[in-house]
C-alpha positions in Angstrom: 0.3 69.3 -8.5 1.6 66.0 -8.8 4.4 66.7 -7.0 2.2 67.7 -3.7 0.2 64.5 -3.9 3.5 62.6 -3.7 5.0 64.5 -0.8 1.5 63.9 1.3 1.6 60.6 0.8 5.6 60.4 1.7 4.4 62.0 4.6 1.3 61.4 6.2 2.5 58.3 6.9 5.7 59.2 8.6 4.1 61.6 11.1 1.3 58.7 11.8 4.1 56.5 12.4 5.6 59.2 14.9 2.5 59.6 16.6 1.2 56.6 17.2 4.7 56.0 19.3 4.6 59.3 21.4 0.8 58.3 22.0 1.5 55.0 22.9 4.6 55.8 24.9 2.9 58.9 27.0 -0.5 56.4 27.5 2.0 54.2 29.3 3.9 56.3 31.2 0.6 58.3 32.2 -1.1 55.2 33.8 2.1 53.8 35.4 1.8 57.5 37.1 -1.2 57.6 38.1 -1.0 54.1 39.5 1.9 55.2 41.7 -0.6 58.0 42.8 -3.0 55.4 44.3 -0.5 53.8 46.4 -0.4 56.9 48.3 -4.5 57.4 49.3 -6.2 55.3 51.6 -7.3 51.9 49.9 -9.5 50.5 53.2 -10.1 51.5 56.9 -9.9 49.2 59.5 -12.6 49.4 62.7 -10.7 47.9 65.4 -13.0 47.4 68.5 -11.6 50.6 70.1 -10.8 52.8 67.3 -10.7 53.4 63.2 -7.4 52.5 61.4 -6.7 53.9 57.9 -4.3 51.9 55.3 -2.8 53.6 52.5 -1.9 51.7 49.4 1.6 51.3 50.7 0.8 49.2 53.0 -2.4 47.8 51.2 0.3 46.9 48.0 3.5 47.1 48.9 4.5 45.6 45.3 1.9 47.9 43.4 5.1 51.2 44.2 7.8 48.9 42.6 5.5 47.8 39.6 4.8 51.3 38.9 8.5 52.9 38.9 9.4 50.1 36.6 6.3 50.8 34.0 7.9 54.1 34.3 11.4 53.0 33.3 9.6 50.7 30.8 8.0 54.2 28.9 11.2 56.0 28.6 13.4 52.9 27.4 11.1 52.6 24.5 11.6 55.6 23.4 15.4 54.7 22.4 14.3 50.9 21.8 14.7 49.3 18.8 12.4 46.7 16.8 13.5 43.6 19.1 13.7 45.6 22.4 10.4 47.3 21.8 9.1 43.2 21.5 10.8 42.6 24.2 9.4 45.7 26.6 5.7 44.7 25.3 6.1 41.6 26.8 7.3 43.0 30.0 4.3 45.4 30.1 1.9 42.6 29.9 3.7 41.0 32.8 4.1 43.9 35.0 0.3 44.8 33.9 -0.8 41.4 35.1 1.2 41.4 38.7 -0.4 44.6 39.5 -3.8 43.5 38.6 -3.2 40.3 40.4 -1.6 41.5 43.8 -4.0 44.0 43.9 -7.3 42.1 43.9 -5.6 39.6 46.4 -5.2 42.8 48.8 -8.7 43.8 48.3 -10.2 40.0 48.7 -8.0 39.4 52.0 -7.6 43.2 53.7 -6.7 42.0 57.2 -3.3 39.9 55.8 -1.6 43.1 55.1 -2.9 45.1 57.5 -1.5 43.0 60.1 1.9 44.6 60.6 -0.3 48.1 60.9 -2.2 46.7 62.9 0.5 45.4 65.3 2.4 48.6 65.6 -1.1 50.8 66.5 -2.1 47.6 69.1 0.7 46.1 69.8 -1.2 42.9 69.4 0.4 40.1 67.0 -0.5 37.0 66.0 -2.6 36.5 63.3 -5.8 35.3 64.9 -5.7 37.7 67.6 -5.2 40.6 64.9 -8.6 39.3 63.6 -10.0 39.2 66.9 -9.8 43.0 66.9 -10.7 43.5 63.6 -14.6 43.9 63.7 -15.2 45.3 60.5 -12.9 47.0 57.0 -14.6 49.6 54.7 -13.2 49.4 51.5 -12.6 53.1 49.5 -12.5 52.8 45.4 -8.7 53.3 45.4 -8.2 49.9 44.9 -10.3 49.4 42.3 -8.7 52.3 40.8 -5.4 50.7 40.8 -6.9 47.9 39.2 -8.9 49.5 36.7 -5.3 51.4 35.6 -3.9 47.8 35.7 -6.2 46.7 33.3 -5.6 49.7 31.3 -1.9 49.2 30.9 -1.9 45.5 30.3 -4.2 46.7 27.3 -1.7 49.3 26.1 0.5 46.2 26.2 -1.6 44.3 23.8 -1.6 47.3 21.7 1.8 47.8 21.8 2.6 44.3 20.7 0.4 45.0 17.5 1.9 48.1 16.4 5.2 48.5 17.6 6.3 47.4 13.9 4.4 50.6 12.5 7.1 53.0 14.5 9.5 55.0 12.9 13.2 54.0 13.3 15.2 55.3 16.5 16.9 58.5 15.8 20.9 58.0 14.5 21.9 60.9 17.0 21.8 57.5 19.6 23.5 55.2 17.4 27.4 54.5 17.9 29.8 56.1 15.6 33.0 54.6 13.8 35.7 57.5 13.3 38.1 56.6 10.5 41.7 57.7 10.4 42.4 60.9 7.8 44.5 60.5 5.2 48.5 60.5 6.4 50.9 58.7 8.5 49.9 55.7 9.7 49.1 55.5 13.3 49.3 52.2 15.4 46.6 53.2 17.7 44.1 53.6 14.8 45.1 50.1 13.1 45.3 47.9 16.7 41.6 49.4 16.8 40.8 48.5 13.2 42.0 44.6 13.8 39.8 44.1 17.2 36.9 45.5 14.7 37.8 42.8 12.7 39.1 44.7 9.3 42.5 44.8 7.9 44.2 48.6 8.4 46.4 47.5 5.6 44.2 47.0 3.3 43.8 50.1 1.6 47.7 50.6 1.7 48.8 47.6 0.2 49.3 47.1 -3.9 47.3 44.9 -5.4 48.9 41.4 -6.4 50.0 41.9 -10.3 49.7 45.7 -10.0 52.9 47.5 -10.8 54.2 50.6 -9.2 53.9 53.6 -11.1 57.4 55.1 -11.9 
C-alpha cells in the first residue's frame, strides 16, 4: 500500500506538469487560428453614395494575417523550447498579443483610412478627402471586435504562460544532440581532430599516467 501512495504522488504531478503544457500550447495555437479566421469575413461595409462596399479583414487589418501565422509558429516552437526560450516566446506572445489588439481597434476607430485603396480601385477616385466625400456612411459587423476579443485572449495566455512555464516538464532527449564516441581499437584521426574542436584531449585515455610503470 505504501508503495501505491508513492507512485501517485511521483506521478500526479508529472502528468499535471504535461498537461498544463499541451493546454497551454493548443489554447494558443487555437486563438491564433481562429484569429486568422476573422481576417477573412467582412469586418465593415462601406455605403458609398452610389453603391454598398464590403471590406474583409484583409483589407480592414492587413497586419492582423502576419500576427496570426506567427502566434502560430510561436505554439509549435514551444513545444521543443526549453526553460529560457519558453521565457523568451512568452514575451513574444504578449507583444504580438498587444499589436493585434492595438492595430485592430485603430482599424475599427478610423474605417475609411484603410478602406481607401478599396475604395479607389471600385471608384477610381483617390485622394483622401475626396474618398470621404463618397463615403456617406460604414456599418461596422462584430468581426472586429471578435479579433479583438481573441487578442485579448491570447495576450492573457501570455501572462499565463509567463507564470507557469517553470511548472513544464523537460523537453524530450529524442531532440537533444548526441555525441558518438569512438569504440574501442585503432585510433582514428577523424574521431580525435573531432574530439580537440570539442575541446577534450583524444589522448587522454591512451596515455600512461606519469609514475605509472608498464606492466611486463
Amino acid at each position: 500500500m505504501a508503495v501505491t501512495k508513492q507512485a501517485v504522488e511521483i506521478t500526479v504531478p508529472e502528468s499535471r506538469a504535461r498537461r498544463l503544457r499541451v493546454y497551454t500550447i493548443v489554447a494558443i495555437g487555437l486563438v491564433a487560428i481562429l484569429t486568422l479566421l476573422t481576417t477573412t469575413q467582412t469586418w465593415w461595409t462601406l455605403h458609398l453614395s452610389t453603391r454598398a462596399l464590403p471590406i474583409a479583414g484583409t483589407v480592414a487589418g492587413p497586419a492582423l494575417t502576419a500576427l496570426a501565422l506567427c502566434t502560430v509558429v510561436l505554439a509549435a516552437a514551444l513545444a521543443l523550447a526549453g526553460p529560457v526560450f519558453r521565457l523568451i516566446l512568452g514575451l513574444l506572445q504578449l507583444l504580438l498579443a498587444f499589436t493585434i489588439v492595438f492595430t485592430t481597434t485603430l482599424s475599427l476607430t478610423h474605417p475609411d483610412q484603410p478602406s481607401e485603396s478599396a475604395v479607389q480601385s471600385a471608384t477610381g477616385v483617390a485622394g483622401s478627402a475626396s474618398i470621404d466625400h463618397l463615403i456617406t456612411s460604414v456599418a461596422l459587423t462584430p468581426w472586429g471586435f471578435v479579433a479583438v476579443g481573441l487578442g485579448v485572449i491570447a495576450f492573457l495566455l501570455g501572462l499565463w504562460l509567463l507564470f507557469t512555464f517553470r511548472f513544464w516538464p523537460a523537453p524530450s532527449r529524442k531532440y537533444q544532440a548526441v555525441q558518438f564516441q569512438p569504440a574501442d581499437g585503432p585510433r582514428d584521426a577523424v574521431v580525435d581532430w573531432d574530439a580537440l574542436s570539442d575541446g577534450t584531449d583524444p589522448t587522454a585515455d591512451s596515455e600512461p599516467r606519469r609514475g605509472s610503470k608498464p606492466v611486463k
